[in-house]
C-alpha positions as CSV (number, residue, x, y, z in Angstrom):
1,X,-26.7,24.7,22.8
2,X,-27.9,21.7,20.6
3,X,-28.8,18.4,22.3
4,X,-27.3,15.3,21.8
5,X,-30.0,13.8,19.7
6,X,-29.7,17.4,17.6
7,X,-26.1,17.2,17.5
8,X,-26.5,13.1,16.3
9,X,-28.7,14.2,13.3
10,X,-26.9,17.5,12.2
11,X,-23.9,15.2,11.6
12,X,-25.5,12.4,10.2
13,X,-28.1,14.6,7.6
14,X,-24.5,16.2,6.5
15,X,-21.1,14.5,7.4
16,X,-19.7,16.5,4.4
17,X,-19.4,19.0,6.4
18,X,-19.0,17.8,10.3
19,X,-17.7,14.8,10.3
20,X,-15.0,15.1,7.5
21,X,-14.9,18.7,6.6
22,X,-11.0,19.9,8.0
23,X,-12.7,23.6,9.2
24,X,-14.2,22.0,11.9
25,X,-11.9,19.2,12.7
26,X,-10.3,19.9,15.8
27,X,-14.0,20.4,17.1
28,X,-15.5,17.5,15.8
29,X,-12.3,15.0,17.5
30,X,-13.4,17.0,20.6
31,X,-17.1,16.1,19.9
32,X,-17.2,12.7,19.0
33,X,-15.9,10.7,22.3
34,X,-18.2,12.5,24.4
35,X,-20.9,12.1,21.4
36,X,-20.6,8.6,21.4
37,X,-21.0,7.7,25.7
38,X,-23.9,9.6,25.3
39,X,-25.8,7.8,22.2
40,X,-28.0,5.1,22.7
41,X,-26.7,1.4,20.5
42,X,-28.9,2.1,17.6
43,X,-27.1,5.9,17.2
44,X,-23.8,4.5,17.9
45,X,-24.3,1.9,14.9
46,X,-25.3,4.3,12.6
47,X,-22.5,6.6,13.2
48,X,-20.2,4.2,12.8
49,X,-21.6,3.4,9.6
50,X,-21.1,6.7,8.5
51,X,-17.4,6.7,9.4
52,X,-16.9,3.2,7.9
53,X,-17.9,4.7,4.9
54,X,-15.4,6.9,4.4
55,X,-14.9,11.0,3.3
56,X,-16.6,11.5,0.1
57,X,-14.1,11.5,-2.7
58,X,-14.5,15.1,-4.3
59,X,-13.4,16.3,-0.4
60,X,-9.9,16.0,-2.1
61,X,-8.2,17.1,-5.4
62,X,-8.7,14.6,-8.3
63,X,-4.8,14.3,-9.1
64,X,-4.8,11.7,-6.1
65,X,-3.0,8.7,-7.4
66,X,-5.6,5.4,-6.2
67,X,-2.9,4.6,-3.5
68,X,-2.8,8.2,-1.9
69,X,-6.5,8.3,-2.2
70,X,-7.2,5.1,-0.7
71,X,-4.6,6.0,2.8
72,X,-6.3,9.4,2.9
73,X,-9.6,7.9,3.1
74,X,-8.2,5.2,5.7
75,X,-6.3,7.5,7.9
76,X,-9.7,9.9,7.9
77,X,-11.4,6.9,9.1
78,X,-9.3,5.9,11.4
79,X,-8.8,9.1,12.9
80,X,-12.5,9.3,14.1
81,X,-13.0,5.3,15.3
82,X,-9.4,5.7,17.5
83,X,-10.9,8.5,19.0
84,X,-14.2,6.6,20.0
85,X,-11.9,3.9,20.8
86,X,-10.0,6.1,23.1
87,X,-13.4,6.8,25.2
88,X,-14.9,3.4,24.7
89,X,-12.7,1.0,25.7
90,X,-15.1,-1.9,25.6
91,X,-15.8,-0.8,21.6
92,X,-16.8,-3.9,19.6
93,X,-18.8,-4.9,16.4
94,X,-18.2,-3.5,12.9
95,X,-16.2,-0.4,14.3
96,X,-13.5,-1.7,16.2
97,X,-13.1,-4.7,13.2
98,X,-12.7,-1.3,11.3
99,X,-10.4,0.1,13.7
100,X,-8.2,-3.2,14.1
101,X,-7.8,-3.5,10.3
102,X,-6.5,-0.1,10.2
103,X,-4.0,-0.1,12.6
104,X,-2.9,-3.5,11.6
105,X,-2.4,-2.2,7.8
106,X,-1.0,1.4,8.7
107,X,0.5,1.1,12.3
108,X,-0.8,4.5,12.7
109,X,-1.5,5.1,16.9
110,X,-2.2,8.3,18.4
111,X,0.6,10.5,20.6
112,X,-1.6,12.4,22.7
113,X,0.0,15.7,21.8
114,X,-2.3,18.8,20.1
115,X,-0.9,18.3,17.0
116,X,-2.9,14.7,16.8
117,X,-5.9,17.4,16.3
118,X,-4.9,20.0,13.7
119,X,-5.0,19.2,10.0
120,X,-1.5,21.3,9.6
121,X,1.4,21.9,12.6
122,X,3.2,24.2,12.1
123,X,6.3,24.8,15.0
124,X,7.5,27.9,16.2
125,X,10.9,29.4,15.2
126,X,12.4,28.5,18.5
127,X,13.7,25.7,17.2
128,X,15.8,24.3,13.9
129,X,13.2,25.0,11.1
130,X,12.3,22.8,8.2
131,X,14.8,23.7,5.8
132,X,17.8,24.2,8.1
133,X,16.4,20.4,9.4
134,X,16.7,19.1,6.3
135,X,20.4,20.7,5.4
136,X,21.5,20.2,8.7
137,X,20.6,15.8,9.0
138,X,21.9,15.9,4.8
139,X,25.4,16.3,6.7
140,X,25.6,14.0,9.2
141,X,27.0,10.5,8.8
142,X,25.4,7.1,7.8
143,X,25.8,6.3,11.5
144,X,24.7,9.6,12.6
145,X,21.5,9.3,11.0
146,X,20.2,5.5,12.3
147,X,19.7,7.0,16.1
148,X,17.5,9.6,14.5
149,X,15.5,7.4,12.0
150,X,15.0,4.7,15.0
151,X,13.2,8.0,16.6
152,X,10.7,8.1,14.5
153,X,7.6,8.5,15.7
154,X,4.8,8.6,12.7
155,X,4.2,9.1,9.6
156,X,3.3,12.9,10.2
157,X,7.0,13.3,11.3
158,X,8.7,15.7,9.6
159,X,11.7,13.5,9.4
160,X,10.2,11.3,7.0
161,X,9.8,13.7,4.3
162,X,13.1,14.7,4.3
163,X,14.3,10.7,4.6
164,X,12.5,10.0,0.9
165,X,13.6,12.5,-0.4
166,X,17.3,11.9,0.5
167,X,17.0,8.2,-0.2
168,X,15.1,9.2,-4.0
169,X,18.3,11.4,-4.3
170,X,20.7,8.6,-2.9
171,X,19.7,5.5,-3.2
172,X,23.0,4.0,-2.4
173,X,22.9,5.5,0.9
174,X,19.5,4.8,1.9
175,X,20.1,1.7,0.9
176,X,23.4,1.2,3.4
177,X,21.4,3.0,5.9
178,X,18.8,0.4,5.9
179,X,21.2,-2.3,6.5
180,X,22.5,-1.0,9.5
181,X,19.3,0.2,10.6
182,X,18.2,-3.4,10.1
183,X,21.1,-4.9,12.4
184,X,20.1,-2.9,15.0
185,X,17.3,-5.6,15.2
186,X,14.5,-3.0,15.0
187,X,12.7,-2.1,12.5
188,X,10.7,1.0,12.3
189,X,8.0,0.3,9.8
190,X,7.1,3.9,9.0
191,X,11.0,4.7,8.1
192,X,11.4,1.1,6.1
193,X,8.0,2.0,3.9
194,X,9.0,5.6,2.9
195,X,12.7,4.7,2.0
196,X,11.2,1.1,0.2
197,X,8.5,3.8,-1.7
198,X,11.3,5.8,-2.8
199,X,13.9,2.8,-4.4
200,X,11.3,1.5,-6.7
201,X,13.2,3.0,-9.7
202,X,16.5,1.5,-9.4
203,X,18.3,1.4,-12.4
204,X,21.9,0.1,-11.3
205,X,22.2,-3.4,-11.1
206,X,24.5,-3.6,-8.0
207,X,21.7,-1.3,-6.3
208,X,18.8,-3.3,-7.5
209,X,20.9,-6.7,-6.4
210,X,21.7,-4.8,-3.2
211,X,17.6,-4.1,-2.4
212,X,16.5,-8.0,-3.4
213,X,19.4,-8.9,-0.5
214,X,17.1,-6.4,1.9
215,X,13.9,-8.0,0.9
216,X,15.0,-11.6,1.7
217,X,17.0,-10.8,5.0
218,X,13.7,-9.4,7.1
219,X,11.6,-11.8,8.4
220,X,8.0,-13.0,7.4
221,X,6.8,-10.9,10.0
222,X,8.1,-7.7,8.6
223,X,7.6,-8.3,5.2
224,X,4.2,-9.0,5.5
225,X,3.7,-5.5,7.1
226,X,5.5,-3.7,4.2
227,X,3.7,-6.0,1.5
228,X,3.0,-3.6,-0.7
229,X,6.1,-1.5,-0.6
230,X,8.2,-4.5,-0.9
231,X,6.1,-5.6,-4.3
232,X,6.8,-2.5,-5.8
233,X,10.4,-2.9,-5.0
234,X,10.5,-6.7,-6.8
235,X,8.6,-5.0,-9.5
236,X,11.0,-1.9,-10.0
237,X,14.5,-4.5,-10.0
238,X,12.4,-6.4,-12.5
239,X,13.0,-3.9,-15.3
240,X,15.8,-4.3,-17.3
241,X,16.9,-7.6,-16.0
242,X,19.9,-9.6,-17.3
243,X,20.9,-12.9,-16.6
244,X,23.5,-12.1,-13.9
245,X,20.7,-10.3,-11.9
246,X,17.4,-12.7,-12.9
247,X,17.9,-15.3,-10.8
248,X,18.6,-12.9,-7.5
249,X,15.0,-11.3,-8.5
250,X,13.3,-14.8,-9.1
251,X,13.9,-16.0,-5.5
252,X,13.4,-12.5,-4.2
253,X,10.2,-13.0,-5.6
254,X,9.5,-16.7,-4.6
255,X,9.9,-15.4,-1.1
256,X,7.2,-13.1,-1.2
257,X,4.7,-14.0,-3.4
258,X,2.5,-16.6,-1.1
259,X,1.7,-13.3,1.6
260,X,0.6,-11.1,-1.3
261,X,-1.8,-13.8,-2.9
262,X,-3.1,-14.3,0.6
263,X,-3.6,-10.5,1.3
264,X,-6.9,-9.4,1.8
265,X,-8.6,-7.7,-1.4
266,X,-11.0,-4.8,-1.6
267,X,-14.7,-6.0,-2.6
268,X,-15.6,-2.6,-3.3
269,X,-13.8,-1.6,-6.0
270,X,-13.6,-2.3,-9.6
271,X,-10.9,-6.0,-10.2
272,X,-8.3,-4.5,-12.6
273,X,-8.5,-1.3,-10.3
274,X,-7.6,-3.1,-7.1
275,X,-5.1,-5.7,-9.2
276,X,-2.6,-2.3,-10.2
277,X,-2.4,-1.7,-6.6
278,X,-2.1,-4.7,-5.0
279,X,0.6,-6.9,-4.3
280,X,-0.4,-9.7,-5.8
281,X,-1.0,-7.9,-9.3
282,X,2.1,-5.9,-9.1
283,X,4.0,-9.4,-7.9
284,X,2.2,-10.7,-12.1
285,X,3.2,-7.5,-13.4
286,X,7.0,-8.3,-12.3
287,X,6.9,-11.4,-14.1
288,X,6.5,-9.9,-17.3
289,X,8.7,-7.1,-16.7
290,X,11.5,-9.9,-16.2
291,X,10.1,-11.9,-19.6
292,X,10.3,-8.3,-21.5
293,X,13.7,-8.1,-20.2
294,X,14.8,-10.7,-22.8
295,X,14.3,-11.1,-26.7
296,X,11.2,-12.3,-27.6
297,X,10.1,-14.0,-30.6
298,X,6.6,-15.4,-31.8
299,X,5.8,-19.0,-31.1
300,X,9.2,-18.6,-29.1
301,X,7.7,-20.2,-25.5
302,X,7.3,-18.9,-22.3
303,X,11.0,-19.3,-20.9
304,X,10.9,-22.1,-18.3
305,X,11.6,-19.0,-14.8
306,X,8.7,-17.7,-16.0
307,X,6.2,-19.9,-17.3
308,X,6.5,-21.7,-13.9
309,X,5.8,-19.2,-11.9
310,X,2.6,-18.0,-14.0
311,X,1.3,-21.4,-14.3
312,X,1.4,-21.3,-10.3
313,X,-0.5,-17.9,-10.3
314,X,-2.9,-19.5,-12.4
315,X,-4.2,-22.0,-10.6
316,X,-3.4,-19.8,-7.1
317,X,-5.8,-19.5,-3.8
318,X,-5.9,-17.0,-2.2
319,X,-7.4,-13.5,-2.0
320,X,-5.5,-11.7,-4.0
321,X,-5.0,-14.5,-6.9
322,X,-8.4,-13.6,-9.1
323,X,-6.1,-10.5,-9.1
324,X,-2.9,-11.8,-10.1
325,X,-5.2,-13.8,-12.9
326,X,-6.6,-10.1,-14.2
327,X,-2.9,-8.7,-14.8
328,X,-2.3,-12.6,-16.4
329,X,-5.0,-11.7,-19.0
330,X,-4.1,-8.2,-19.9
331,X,-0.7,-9.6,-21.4
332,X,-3.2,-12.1,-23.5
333,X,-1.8,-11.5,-26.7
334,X,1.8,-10.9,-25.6
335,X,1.1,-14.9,-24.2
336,X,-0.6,-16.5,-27.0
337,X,2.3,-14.6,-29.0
338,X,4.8,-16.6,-27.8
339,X,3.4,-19.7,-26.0
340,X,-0.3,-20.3,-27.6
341,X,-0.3,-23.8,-26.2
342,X,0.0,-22.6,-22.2
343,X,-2.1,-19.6,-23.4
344,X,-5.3,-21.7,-24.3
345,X,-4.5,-24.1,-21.0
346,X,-3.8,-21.7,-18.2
347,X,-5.2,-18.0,-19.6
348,X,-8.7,-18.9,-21.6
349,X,-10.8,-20.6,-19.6
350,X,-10.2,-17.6,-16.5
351,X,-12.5,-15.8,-19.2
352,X,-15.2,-18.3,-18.7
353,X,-18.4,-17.1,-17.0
354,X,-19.1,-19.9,-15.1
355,X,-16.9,-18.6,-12.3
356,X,-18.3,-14.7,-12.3
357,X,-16.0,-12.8,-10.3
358,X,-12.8,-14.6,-11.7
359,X,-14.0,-14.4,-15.3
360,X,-14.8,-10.4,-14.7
361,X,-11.3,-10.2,-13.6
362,X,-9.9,-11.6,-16.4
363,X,-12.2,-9.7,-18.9
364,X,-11.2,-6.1,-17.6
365,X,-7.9,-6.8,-17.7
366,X,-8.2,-7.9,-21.4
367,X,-10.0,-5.3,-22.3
368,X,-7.9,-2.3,-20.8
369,X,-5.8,-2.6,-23.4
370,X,-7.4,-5.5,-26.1
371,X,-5.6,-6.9,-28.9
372,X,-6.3,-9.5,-31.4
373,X,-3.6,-10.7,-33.5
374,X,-4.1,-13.1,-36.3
């Protein structure tokens, strides 16, 4: 039987394999609460430095997308601090920041059931299985279905795989679902963030006009929880935008954008990297999508919707603005194409290295696709 202090090191000399490695998962949840009561402060800080850091990256197959990666490597973490927390109820300092950031961004708790444990549940064939599940709730009624959606209990519920699917399938539906699930004056984030993921490709104006109406009817509250669903969303009904729809999109967007530039940004990863994925990159990326939508002509301007709202993002505080600025400066030449005399106000000096961080920004996302025109 290994010690404390023997147990402490083994994990710490090779967390690969005890701290993040799934063959010894169910152990190591088991472990670690009992672990940490018995480590003195100095052990305790280091192990939670451990798990702050995260599951190394080759753990998991390289076809990740940067978003699945990064909730992988947050629900890992997570899963060990809750568990400490669970024990530890006076847990403070860097972990339980950790911890709270989690749970604020994900909403993810714990149920107290076995399956909490395991890296795969699987059910026994007492009950309906999987596929029967998924035939059996693609039959019942719009209003059939909100009882079982408000069930919901995670985002390991086997509901929700079925519920993306169905609402990637019909979006017209999910879309009418939401509505009333939204009347019922609760909303179940976990349910609202699959079926938002999955109607990021509308291409039917009435649906895309139908998901902006969404947007603006939950509160502050809400959409800031679902921030980055919802950006992908504006994004999505930005393509392919007439007239009749562009205005609907504009304030859609007008409503959101303040939360996403004030959304906490990732130090630790490369600028254009973390501007693709967050909200405040993909809320600059919409803006172009809408001034694609139209014809466009050299030395044409910046139509006025538009150059507005760039000009804004421009000048922009916030955490997430620098990134906003980086997706600005990969459209360069498509800007100095058609407005070179808001190009050289608003877009050239972000490239000047007097402000480091903002002019790196605006530098990789020139030069992840570079073009110079004459």
């Amino acid at each position: 039987m290994l010690s404390d202090i023997e147990m402490f090191t083994l994990i710490a000399s090779n967390p690969r394999d005890w701290l993040w490695s799934v063959r010894v998962q169910v152990e190591m949840f088991a472990l670690l609460p009992k672990l940490w009561q018995r480590l003195d402060m100095t052990r305790r800080d280091e192990l939670a430095r451990i798990i702050i850091a995260g599951p190394p990256r080759d753990l998991y197959r390289s076809s990740l997308s940067e978003r699945e990666w990064t909730e992988i490597r947050d629900h890992a973490i997570w899963a060990r601090l809750s568990r400490i927390k669970r024990c530890d109820p006076g847990l403070r300092g860097v972990p339980l920041e950790g911890l709270e950031r989690l749970e604020e961004s994900y909403r993810w708790k714990l149920s107290g059931e076995q399956r909490d444990d395991f890296p795969l549940w699987m059910e026994n064939n007492l009950g309906v299985r999987q596929g029967q599940r998924a035939e059996y709730l693609s039959k019942l009624s719009n209003d059939e279905l909100v009882p079982i959606l408000l069930t919901v209990r995670d985002r390991y519920d086997d509901t929700l795989e079925w519920w993306g699917a169905f609402v990637s399938e019909a979006p017209a539906r999910g879309l009418t679902i939401l509505t009333k699930l939204r009347t019922r004056g609760r909303v179940n984030l976990q349910v609202w963030s699959t079926a938002l993921w999955s109607v990021q490709r509308l291409e039917e104006r009435e649906l895309k006009l139908r998901a902006c109406e969404l947007v603006r009817e939950l509160s502050p509250r809400i959409r800031g929880k679902l921030l980055r669903e919802i950006a992908g969303v504006i994004r999505g009904v930005s393509t392919k935008c007439d007239e009749g729809l562009r205005q609907t999109v504009i304030d859609t967007w007008d409503r959101v954008v303040a939360t996403a530039l004030g959304m906490k940004a990732s130090s630790d990863r490369e600028i254009l990297s973390e501007a693709l994925n967050h909200p405040a990159g993909v809320m600059a990326e919409a803006l172009f999508e809408i001034l694609r939508s139209g014809n466009l002509a050299r030395n044409q301007g910046i139509t006025q919707d538009i150059r507005k709202r760039l000009s804004r993002l421009s000048r922009s505080k916030g955490d997430g603005a620098p990134l906003a600025r980086a997706i600005i400066c990969s459209r360069l030449p498509l800007l100095h194409d058609l407005d070179p005399g808001w190009t050289v106000r608003y877009a050239i000096p972000l490239f000047d290295w007097g402000k480091p961080r903002e002019a790196a920004g605006a530098w990789q996302g020139f030069l992840w696709s570079p073009l110079i025109r004459p």
